[in-house]
C-alpha positions as CSV (number, residue, x, y, z in Angstrom):
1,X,0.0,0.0,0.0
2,X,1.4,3.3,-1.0
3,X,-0.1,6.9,0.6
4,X,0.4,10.3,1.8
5,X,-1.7,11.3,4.7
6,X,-1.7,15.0,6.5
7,X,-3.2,16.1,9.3
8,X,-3.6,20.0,9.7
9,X,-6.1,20.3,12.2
10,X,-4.6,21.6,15.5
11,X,-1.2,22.9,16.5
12,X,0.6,19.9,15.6
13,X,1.4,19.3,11.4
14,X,1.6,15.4,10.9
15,X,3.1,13.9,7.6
16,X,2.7,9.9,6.9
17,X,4.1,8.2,4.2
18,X,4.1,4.6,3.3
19,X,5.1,3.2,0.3
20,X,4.8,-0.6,-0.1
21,X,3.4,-0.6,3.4
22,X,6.9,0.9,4.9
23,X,6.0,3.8,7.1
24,X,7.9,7.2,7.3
25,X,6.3,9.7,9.8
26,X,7.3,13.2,10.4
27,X,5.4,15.1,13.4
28,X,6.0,18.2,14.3
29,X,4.1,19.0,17.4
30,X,4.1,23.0,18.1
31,X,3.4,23.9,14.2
32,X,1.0,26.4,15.8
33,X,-0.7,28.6,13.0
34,X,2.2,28.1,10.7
35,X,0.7,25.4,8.4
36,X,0.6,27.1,5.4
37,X,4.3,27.4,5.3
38,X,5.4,24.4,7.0
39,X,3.5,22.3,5.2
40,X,4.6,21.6,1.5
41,X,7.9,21.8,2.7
42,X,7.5,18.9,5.2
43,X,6.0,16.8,2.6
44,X,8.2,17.2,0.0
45,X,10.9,16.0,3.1
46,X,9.6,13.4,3.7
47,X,9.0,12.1,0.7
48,X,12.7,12.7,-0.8
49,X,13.5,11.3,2.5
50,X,11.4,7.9,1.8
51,X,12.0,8.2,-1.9
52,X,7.8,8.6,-2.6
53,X,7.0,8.5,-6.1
54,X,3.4,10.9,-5.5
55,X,2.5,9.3,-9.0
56,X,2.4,5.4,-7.7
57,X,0.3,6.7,-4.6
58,X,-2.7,4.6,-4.1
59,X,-4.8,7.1,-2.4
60,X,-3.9,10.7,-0.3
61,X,-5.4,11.3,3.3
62,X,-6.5,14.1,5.1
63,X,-7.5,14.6,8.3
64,X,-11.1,17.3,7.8
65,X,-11.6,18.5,11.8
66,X,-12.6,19.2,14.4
67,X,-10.0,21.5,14.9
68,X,-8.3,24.8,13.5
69,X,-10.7,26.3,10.7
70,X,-8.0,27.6,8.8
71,X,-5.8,24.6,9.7
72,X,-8.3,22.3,8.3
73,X,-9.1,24.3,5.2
74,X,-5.2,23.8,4.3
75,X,-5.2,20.2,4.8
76,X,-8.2,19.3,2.6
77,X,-7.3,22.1,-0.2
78,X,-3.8,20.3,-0.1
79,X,-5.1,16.5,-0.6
80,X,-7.7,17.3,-3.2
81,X,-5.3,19.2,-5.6
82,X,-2.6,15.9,-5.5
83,X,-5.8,14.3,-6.4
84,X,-6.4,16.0,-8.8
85,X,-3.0,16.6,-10.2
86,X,-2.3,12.7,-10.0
87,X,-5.6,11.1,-10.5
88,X,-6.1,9.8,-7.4
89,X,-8.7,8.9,-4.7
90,X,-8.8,10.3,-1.4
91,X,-9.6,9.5,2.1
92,X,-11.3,11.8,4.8
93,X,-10.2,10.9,8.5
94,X,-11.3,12.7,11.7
95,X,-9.5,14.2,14.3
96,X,-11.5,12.2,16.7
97,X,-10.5,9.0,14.4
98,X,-6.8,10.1,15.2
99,X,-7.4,9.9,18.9
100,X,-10.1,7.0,19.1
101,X,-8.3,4.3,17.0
102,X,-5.4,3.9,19.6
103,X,-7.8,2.5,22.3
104,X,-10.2,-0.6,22.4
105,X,-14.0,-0.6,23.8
106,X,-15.5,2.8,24.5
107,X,-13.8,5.4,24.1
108,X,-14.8,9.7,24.1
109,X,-12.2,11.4,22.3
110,X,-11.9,15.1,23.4
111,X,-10.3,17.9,21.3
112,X,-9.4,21.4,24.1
113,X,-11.6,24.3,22.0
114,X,-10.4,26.7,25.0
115,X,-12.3,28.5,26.8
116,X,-14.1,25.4,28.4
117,X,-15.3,24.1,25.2
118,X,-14.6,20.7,23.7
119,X,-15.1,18.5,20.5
120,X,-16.1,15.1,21.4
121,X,-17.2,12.3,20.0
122,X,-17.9,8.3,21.1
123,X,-17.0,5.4,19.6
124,X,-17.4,1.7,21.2
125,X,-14.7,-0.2,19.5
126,X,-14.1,2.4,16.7
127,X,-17.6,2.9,15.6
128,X,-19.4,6.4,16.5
129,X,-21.8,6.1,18.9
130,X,-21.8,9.9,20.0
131,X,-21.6,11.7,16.6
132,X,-19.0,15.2,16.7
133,X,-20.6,17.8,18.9
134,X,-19.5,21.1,20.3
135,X,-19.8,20.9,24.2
136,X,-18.9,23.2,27.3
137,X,-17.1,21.7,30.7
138,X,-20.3,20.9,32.9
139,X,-21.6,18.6,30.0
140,X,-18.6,16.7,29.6
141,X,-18.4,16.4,33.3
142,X,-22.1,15.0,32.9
143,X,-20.8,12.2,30.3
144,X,-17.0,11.3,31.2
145,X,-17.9,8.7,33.7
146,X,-19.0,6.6,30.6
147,X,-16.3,6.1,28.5
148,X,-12.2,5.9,28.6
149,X,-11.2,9.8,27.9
150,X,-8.8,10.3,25.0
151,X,-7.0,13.5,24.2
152,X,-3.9,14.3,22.4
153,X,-3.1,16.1,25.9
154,X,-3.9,16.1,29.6
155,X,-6.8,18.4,29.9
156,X,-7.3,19.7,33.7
157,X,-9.7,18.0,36.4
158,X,-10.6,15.1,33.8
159,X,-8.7,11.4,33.7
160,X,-7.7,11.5,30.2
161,X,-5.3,9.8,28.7
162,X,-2.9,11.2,26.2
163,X,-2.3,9.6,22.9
164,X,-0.4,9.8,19.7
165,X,-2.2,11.1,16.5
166,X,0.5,10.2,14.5
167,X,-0.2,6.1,15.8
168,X,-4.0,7.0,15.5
169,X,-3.8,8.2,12.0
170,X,-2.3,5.1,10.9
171,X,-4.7,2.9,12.5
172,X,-7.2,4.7,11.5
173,X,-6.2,4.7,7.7
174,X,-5.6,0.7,8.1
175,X,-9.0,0.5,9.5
176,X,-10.9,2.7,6.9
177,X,-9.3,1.6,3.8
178,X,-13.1,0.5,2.5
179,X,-14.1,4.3,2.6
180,X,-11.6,5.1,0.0
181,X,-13.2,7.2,-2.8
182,X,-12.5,8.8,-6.0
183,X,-15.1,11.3,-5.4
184,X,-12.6,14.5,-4.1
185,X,-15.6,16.2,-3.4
186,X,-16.4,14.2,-0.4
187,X,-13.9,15.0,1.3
188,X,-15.2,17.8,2.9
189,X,-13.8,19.8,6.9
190,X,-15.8,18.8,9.5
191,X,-17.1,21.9,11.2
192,X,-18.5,20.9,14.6
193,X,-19.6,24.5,15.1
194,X,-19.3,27.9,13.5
195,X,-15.8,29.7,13.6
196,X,-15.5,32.8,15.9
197,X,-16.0,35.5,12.7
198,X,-19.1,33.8,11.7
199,X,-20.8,33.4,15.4
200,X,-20.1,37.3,15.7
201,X,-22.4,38.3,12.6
């Protein structure tokens, strides 16, 4: 299996390559806002680095939110135009995917949207049983007692445990291989809630 996967959607900038089913992984983890720069640049190192022929690609991923609006807006714009340029299908992974697929049974994966607001979203052995919402601190207090917390950091007065997106983003690909498409279109950002400019009109 041959791919190129990117995640964009918070602070950190992922980069996944694996060409006949050898993986090479750059993660760098304070990006910040940055993506548009560092991006293009980290792929095209990695790449040389793994000697990645874009061309014999089987599919490119993206990871389409919760997260950064601009951050996922990058991602996705990247994937679909080396779909486009190489005739290629894609595949859409969440952010929640990238947290959720490193843990068994049921699981809440949280993304921090500051100011005591949180993405989440429950799976029970990988399938979503709590579709993405948008939720503030007392609710999540409400519903953490039913499932293992995942987060890709601790997140204070919750027992979360911290995972790798990078290891989720594999597994998750592995695991979602039947969702392939060659419809670009569909892969679409995941926008849990409105961004800050458009709440404010």
């Amino acid at each position: 299996m041959n791919y190129l996967a990117i995640d964009t959607s918070g602070k950190n900038l992922t980069v996944i390559i694996c060409k006949d089913g050898k993986l090479s992984v750059l993660y760098d983890a304070e990006c910040g806002v940055n993506h548009s720069v560092e991006l293009m640049p980290k792929v095209e190192e990695l790449a040389l680095k793994a000697e990645f022929d874009f061309s014999r690609a089987d599919f490119f991923a993206a990871v389409v939110g919760a997260g950064s609006f601009t951050g996922i807006r990058i991602g996705v714009a990247t994937v679909k135009a080396l779909c486009f340029a190489f005739g290629k299908p894609c595949l859409s992974i969440t952010s929640f995917d990238t947290l959720a697929y490193n843990e068994n049974g049921k699981v809440l994966a949280v993304i921090d949207a500051k100011h005591n607001g949180f993405y989440v979203c429950g799976y029970q052995d990988n399938k979503v049983i709590l579709p993405p919402a948008y939720i503030m601190r007392d609710n999540l207090e409400e519903i953490c007692g039913e499932y293992k917390m995942v987060a890709i950091a601790p997140i204070d007065g919750f027992n979360v445990k911290s995972v790798s997106v990078a290891e989720g983003l594999i597994k998750a690909i592995e695991c979602k291989k039947g969702e392939i498409t060659v419809d670009i279109e569909a892969l679409t950002p995941l926008y849990v809630r409105k961004s800050q400019a458009e709440e404010g009109r």
